[in-house]
LOMAR-96466 format. One line per field, with one value per residue (C-alpha): residue number from 1; x, y, z. Coordinates in nm, 2 decimals, always signed. Layout:
# residues N
torke <- c(NUM:...);
east <- c(X:...);
north <- c(Y:...);
up <- c(Z:...);
//
This chain:
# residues 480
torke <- c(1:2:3:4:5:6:7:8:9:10:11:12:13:14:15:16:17:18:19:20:21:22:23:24:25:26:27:28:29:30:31:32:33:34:35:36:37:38:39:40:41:42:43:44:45:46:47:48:49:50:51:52:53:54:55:56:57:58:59:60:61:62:63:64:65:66:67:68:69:70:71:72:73:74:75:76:77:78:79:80:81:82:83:84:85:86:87:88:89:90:91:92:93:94:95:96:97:98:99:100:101:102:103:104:105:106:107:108:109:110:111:112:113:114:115:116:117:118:119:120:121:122:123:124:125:126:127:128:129:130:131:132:133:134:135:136:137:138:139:140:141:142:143:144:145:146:147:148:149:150:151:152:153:154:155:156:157:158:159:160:161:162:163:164:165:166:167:168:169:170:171:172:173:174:175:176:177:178:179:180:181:182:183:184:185:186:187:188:189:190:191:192:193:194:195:196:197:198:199:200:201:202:203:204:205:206:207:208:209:210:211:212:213:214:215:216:217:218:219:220:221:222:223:224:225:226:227:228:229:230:231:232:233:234:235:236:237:238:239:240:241:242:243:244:245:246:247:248:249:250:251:252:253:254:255:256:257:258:259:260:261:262:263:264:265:266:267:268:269:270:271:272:273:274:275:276:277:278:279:280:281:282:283:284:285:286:287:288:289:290:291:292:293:294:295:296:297:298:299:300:301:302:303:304:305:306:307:308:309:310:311:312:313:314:315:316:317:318:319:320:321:322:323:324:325:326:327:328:329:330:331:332:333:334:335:336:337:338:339:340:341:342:343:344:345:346:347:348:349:350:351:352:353:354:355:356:357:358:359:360:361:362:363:364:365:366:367:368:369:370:371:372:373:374:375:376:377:378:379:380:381:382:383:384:385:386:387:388:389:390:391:392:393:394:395:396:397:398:399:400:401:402:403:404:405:406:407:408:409:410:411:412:413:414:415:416:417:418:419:420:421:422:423:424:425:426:427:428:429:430:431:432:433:434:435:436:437:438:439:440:441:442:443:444:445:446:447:448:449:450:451:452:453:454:455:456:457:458:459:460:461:462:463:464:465:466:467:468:469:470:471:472:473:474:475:476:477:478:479:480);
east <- c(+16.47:+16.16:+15.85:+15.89:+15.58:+15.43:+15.27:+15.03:+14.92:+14.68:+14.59:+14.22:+14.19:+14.31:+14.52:+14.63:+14.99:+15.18:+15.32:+14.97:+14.86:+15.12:+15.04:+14.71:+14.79:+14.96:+14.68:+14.44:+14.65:+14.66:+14.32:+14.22:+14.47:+14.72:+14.98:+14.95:+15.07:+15.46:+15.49:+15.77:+15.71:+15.98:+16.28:+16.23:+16.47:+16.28:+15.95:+16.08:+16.21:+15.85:+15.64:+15.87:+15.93:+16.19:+16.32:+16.24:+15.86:+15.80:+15.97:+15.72:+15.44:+15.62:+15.64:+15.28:+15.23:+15.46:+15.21:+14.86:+15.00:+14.98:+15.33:+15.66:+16.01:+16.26:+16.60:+16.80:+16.58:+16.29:+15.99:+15.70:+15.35:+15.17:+15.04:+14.74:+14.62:+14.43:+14.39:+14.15:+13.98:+13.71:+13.81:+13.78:+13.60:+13.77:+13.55:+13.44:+13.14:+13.09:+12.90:+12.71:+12.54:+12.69:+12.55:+12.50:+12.85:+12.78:+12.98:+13.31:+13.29:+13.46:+13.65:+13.64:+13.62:+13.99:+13.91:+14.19:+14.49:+14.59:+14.22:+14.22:+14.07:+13.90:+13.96:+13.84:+13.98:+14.36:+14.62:+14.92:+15.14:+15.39:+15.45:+15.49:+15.91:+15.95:+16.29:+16.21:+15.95:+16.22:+16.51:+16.25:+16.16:+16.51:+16.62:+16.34:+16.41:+16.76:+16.74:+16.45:+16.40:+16.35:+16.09:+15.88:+15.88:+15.76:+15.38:+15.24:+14.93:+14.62:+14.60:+14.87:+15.26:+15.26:+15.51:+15.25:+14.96:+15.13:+15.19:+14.84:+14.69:+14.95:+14.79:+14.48:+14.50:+14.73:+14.55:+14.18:+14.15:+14.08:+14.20:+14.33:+14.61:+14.78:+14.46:+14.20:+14.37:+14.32:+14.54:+14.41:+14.47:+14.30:+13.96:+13.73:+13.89:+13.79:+13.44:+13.39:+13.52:+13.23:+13.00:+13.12:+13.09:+12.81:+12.54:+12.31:+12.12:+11.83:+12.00:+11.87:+12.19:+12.11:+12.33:+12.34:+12.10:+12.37:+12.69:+13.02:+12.91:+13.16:+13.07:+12.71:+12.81:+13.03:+12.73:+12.54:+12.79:+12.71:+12.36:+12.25:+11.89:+12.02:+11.82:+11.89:+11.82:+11.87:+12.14:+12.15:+12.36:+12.40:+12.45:+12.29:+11.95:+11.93:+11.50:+11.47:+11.69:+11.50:+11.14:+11.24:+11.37:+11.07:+10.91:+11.21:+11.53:+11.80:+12.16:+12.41:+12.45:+12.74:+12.86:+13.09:+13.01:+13.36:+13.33:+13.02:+13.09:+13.01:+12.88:+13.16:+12.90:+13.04:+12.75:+12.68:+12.77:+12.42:+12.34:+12.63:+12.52:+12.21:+12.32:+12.58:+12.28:+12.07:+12.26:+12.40:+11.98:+11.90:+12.26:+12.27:+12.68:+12.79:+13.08:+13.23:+13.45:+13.67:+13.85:+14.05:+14.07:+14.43:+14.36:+14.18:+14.27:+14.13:+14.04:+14.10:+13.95:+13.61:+13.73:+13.57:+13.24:+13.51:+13.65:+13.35:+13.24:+13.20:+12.91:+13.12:+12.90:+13.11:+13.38:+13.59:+13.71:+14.06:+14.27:+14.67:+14.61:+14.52:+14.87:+15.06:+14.93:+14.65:+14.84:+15.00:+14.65:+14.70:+14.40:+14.30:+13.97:+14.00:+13.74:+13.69:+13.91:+13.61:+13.51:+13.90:+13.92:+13.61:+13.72:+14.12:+13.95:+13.76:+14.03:+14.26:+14.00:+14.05:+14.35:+14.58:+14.80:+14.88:+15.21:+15.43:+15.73:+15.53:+15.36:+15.69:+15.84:+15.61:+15.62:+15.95:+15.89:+15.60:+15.88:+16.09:+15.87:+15.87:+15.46:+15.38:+15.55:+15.42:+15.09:+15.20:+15.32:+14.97:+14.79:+14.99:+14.95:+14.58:+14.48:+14.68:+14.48:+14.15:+14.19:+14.34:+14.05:+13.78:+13.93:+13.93:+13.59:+13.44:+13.64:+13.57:+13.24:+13.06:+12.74:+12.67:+12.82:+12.71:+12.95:+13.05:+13.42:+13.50:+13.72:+13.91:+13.92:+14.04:+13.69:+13.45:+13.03:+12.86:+12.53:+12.47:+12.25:+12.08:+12.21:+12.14:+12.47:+12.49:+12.50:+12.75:+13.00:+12.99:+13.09:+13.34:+13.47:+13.52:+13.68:+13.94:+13.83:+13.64:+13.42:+13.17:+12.81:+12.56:+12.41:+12.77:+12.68:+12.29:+12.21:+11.83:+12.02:+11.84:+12.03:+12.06:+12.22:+12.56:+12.90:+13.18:+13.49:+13.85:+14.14:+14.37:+14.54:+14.60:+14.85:+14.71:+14.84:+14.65:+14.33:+14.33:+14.30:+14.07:+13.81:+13.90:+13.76:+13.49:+13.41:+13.43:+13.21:+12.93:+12.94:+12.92);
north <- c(+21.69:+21.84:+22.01:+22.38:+22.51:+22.83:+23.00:+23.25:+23.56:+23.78:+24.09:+24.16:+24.52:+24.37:+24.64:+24.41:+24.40:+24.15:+23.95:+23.89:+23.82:+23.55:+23.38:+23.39:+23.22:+22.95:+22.89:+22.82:+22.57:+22.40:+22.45:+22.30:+22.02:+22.11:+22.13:+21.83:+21.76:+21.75:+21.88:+22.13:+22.48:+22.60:+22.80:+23.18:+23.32:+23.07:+23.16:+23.57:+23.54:+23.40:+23.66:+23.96:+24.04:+24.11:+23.80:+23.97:+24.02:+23.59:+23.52:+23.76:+23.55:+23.18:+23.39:+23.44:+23.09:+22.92:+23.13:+23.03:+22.65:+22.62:+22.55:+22.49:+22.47:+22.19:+22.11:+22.15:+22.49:+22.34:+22.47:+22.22:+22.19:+22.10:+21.72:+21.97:+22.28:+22.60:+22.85:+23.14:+23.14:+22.94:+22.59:+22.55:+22.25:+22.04:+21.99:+21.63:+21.69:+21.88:+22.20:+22.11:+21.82:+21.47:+21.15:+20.87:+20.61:+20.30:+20.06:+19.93:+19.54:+19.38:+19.11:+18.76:+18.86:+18.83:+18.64:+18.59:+18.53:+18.15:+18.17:+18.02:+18.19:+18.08:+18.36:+18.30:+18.55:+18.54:+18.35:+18.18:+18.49:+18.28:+18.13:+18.47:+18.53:+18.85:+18.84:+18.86:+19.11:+19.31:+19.31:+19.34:+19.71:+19.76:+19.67:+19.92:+20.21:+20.15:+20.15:+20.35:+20.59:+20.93:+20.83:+20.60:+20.89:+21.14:+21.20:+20.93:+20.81:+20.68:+20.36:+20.24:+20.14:+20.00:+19.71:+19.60:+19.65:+19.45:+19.17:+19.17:+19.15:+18.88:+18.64:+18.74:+18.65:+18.30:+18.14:+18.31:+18.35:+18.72:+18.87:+19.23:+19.46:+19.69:+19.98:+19.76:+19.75:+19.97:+19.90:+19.99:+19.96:+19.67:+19.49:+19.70:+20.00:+19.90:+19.80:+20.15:+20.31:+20.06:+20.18:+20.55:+20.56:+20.35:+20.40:+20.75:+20.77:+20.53:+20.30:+19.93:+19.69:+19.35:+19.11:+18.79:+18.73:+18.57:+18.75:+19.03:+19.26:+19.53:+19.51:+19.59:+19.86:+20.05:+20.04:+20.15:+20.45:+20.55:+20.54:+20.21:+20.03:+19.68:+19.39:+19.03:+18.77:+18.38:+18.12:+17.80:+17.50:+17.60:+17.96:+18.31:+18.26:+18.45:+18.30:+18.54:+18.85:+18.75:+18.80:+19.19:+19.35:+19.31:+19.59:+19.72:+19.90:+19.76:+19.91:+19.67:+19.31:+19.25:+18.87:+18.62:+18.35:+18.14:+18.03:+18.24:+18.42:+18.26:+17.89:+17.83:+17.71:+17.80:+17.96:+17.67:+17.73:+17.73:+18.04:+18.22:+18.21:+18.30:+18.60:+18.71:+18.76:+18.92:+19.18:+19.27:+19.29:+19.51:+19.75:+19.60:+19.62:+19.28:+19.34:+18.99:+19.00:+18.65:+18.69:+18.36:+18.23:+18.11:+17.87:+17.59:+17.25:+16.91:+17.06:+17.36:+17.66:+17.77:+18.10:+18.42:+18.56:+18.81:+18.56:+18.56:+18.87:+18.98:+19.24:+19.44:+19.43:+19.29:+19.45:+19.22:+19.27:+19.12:+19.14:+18.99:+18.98:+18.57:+18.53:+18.85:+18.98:+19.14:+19.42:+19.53:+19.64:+19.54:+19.48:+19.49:+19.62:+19.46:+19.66:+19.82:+20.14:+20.37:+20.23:+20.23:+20.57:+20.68:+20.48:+20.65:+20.99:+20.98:+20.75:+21.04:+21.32:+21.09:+20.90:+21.08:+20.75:+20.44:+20.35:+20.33:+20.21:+19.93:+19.86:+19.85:+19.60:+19.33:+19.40:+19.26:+19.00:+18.91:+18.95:+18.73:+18.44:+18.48:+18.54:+18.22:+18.06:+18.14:+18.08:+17.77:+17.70:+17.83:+17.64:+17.31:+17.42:+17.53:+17.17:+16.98:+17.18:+17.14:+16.78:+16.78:+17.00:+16.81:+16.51:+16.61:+16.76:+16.45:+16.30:+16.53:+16.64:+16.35:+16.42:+16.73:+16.92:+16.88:+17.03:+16.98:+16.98:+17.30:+17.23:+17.54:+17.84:+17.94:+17.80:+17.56:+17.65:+17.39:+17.36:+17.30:+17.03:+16.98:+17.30:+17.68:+17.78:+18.14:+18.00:+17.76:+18.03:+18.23:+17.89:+17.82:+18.12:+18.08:+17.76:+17.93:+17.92:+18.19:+18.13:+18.35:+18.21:+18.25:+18.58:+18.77:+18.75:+18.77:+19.06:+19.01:+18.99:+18.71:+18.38:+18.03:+17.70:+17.77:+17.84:+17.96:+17.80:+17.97:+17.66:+17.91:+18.10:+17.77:+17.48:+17.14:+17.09:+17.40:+17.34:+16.97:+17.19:+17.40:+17.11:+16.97:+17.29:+17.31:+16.99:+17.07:+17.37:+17.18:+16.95:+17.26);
up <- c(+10.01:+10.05:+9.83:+9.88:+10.05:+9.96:+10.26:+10.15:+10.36:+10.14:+10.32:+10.16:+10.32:+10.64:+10.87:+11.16:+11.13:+10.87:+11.09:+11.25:+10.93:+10.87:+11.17:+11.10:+10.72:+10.88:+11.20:+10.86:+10.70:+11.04:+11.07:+10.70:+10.76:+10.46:+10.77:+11.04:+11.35:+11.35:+10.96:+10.96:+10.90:+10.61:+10.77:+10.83:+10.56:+10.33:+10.45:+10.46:+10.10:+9.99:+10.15:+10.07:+10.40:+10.70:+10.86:+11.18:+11.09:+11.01:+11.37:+11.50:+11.35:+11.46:+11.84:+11.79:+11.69:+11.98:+12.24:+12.09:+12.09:+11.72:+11.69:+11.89:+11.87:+11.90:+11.89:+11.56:+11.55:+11.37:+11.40:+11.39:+11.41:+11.79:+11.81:+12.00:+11.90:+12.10:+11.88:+11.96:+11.61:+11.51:+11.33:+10.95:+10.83:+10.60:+10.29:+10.23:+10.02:+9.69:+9.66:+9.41:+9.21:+9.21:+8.98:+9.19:+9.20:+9.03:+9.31:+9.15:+9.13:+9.40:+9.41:+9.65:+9.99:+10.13:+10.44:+10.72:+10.62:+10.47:+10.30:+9.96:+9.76:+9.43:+9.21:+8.83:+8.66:+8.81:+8.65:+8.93:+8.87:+9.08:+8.72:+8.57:+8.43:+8.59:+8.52:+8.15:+8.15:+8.35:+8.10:+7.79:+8.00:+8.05:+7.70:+7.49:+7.73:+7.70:+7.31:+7.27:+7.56:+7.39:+7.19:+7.44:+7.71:+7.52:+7.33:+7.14:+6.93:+7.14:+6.92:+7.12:+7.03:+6.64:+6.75:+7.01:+6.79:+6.49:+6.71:+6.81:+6.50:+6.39:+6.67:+6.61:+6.24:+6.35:+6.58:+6.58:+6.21:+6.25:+5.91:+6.08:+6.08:+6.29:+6.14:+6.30:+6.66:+6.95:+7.27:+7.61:+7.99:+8.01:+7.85:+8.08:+7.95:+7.62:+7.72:+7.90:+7.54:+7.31:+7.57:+7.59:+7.19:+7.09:+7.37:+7.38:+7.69:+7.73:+7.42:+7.48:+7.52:+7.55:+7.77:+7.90:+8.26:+8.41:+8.34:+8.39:+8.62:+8.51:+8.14:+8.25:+8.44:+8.15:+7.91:+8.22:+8.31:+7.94:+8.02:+7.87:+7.94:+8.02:+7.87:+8.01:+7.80:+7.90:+7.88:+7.83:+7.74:+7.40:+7.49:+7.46:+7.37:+7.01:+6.94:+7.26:+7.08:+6.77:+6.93:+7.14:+6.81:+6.66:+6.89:+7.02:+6.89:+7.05:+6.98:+7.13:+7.23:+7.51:+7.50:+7.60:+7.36:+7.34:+7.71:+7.87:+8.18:+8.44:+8.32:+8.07:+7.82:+7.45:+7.19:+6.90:+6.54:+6.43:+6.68:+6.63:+6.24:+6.33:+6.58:+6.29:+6.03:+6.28:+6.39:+6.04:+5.93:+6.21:+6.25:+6.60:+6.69:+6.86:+7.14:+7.19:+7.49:+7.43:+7.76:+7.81:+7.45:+7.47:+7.74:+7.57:+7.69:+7.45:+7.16:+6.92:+7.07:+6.87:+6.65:+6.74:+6.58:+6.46:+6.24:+6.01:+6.05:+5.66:+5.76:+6.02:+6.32:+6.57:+6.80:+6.95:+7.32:+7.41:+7.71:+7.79:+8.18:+8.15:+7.99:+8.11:+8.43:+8.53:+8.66:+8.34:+8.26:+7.87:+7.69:+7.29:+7.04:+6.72:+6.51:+6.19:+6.11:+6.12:+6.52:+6.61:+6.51:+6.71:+6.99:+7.03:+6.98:+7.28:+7.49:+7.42:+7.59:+7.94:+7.84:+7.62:+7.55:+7.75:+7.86:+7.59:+7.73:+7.90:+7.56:+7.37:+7.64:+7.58:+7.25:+7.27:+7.42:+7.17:+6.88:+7.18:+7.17:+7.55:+7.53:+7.35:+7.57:+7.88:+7.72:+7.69:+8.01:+8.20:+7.96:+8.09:+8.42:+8.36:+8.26:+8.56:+8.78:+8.61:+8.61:+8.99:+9.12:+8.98:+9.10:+9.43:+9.45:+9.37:+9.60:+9.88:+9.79:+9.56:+9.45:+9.63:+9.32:+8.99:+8.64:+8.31:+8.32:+8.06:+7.81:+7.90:+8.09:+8.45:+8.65:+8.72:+8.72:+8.94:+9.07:+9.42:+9.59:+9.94:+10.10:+10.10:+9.89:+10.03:+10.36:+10.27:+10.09:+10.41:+10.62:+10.35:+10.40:+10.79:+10.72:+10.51:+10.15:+9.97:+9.62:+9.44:+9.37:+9.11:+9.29:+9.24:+8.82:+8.81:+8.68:+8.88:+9.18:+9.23:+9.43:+9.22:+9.31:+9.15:+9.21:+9.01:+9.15:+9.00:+9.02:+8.79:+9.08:+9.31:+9.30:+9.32:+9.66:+9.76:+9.55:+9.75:+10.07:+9.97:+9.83:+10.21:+10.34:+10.14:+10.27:+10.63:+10.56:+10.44:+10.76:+10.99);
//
């Protein structure tokens, strides 16, 4: 079956005859590339029922058509348009640029460079979505459309479905010690979704954010889309550097700070308790809103993961940034705010003026499989596999590699941040690369732009066998 295409032959004062004017209509839908070569023009009753006129009158026009080479005829009677065209009139540009006005685009982030194919690559943000039940997920969709299709398909609230959001507060209250319920919970398509909402609600034009030097590129660039003044501020191995926030608000207003302080992205360095402390009473003193974006909480390997900033927020300053792609999928795009009523409210009011609800059906599936038990363990089973292959990579770059490479091993998390020794590293990512393995290094999360001996190397996304290989690569690429 086919989309019923409405020809349109307006005559605007015109007094050539209709059927000239028809063929004419159709030459500029050729011409503006609505109708390509060998699309099929819609049958002459069909076509004479549309424009009010004799049958006759549109075989005229296709007659006229045939002889200018704009069309032709083939077997079956179809009437289709010609791989090549001569037409008498003059061509219409197709429009490829606006009329008017357009904001500059802030590039999307990119992800590793691909490479040929069989390149490894050492993505730090991917989970091995070969250990993913996609049989499960499957029958949880089947089973809530099943049971509760009329209501899932139809309008919802923006906050997101209240089975999801329940479950969401009751792990954030288990095993983060966020005291919460379903009021303080805002589901979205994903964390950067709710990052582009704290931004799109907190941030006036010119508004000084504050954000780590070294960093998440596409958390800078939603507080920049809302027109934010970004203000990097160092990191070291205790963390964000709050003496350094402490000594700019004296003589400068600043409205936001963006973190990652459980594992910092990229170096995988955790904030101490005595700055977090610190960072709490500082930003309740000066009304300075603290988005904590704890990205890959579940996956802590030898001890108890550190609780959020959340957890002991008694002032109300900070909103805190979740996401389920590290123990879904990434693709689900499922992501979380946690946040006082007041800021969830402000934040689903303006999600619903681009987004009027997420997927409900999708939302009310995992649900299920929250209430399933199916989610926890998974978690579990990625954490397992998350530590093997920590322990297996490290092994064998030291084996490979010695002490070219420098790290703490993280005590979580889906990466490695090592510094680099003897060689220009940009030089030898782009070998790597050749050689079959790809790896992002400390220029990719530098908000300077500025290039540093470090690399972020993912081991998430890999078996062992293949993150072996890819430390052999890496090898060979230093040697070339």
């Amino acid at each position: 079956m086919a989309w019923e295409m409405p020809i349109v032959a307006d005559d605007d004062g015109d007094d050539a005859p209709v059927f000239v004017r028809i063929a004419r209509a159709i030459a500029g839908d050729v011409d503006r590339g609505r109708l390509r070569p060998g699309d099929a023009l819609p049958g002459s009753r069909t076509l004479a029922r549309a424009l009010g006129v004799h049958r006759n009158t549109v075989l005229a026009a296709v007659d006229e058509l045939v002889a200018q080479g704009v069309v032709r005829t083939e077997p079956a009677r179809r009437t289709v348009v010609a791989p090549t065209t001569t037409k008498p009139m003059k061509r219409q540009r197709q429009v490829q640029q606006a009329g008017f006005s357009v904001p500059p685009v802030l590039a999307p982030w990119q992800g590793l460079v691909a490479g040929p194919p069989g390149t490894l690559r050492l993505q730090s943000g991917v989970p091995d979505l070969r250990l993913l039940p996609v049989d499960e997920i499957a029958r949880a969709w089947r089973r809530v459309v099943t049971r509760h299709g009329t209501q899932l398909l139809g309008y919802a609230s923006p906050e997101g479905h209240e089975g999801l959001r329940t479950a969401i507060a009751h792990m954030l209250a288990s095993t983060r010690g966020i005291p919460c319920t379903l009021r303080n919970i805002l589901v979205v398509r994903g964390s950067q979704m709710g990052l582009d909402l704290c931004a799109r609600t907190l941030v006036q034009p010119d508004d000084v954010v504050a954000v780590e030097g070294l960093g998440y590129p596409p958390g800078w660039r939603a507080m920049l889309s809302a027109g934010a003044r970004l203000l990097p501020l160092p990191v070291d191995a205790a963390g964000f550097d709050v003496d350094a926030l402490e000594a700019v608000v004296r003589h400068t207003r600043v409205r936001a700070v963006l973190l990652t302080p459980h594992r910092h992205y990229p170096t995988t360095v955790s904030l101490c308790a005595h700055r977090r402390r610190r960072l709490l009473a500082l930003c309740a003193r000066e009304r300075i809103a603290l988005i904590e974006d704890d990205y890959d909480h579940e996956l802590s390997y030898e001890h108890k993961p550190l609780m959020p900033m959340k957890s002991v927020d008694g002032d109300g300053v900070v909103i805190y940034v979740g996401t389920l792609s590290k123990i879904v999928a990434p693709g689900l795009r499922l992501g979380f705010v946690c946040a006082p009523v007041d800021v969830i409210a402000a934040l689903a009011s303006l999600r619903a003026h681009s987004d009027r609800q997420g997927d409900l059906v999708l939302e009310a599936a995992v649900a299920d499989l929250f209430d399933d038990g199916m989610i926890l363990r998974h978690a579990r089973r990625l954490k397992r596999a998350g530590q093997e292959r920590r322990d297996a990579f490290v092994d064998a770059l030291r084996s490979q590699l010695g002490d070219r490479l420098s790290f703490v091993v993280p005590g979580g998390g889906m990466a490695l941040w090592a510094q680099v020794h003897d060689v220009d590293v940009e030089a030898w990512c782009a070998r790597s690369l050749a050689c079959g393995v790809s790896f992002a290094t400390a220029q990719r999360y530098a908000l300077d732009g500025r290039a540093r001996p470090f690399v972020r190397l993912g081991f998430a996304a890999l078996s062992i066998d293949e993150l072996r290989e890819a430390a052999r690569r890496m090898k060979l690429a230093w040697r070339a």
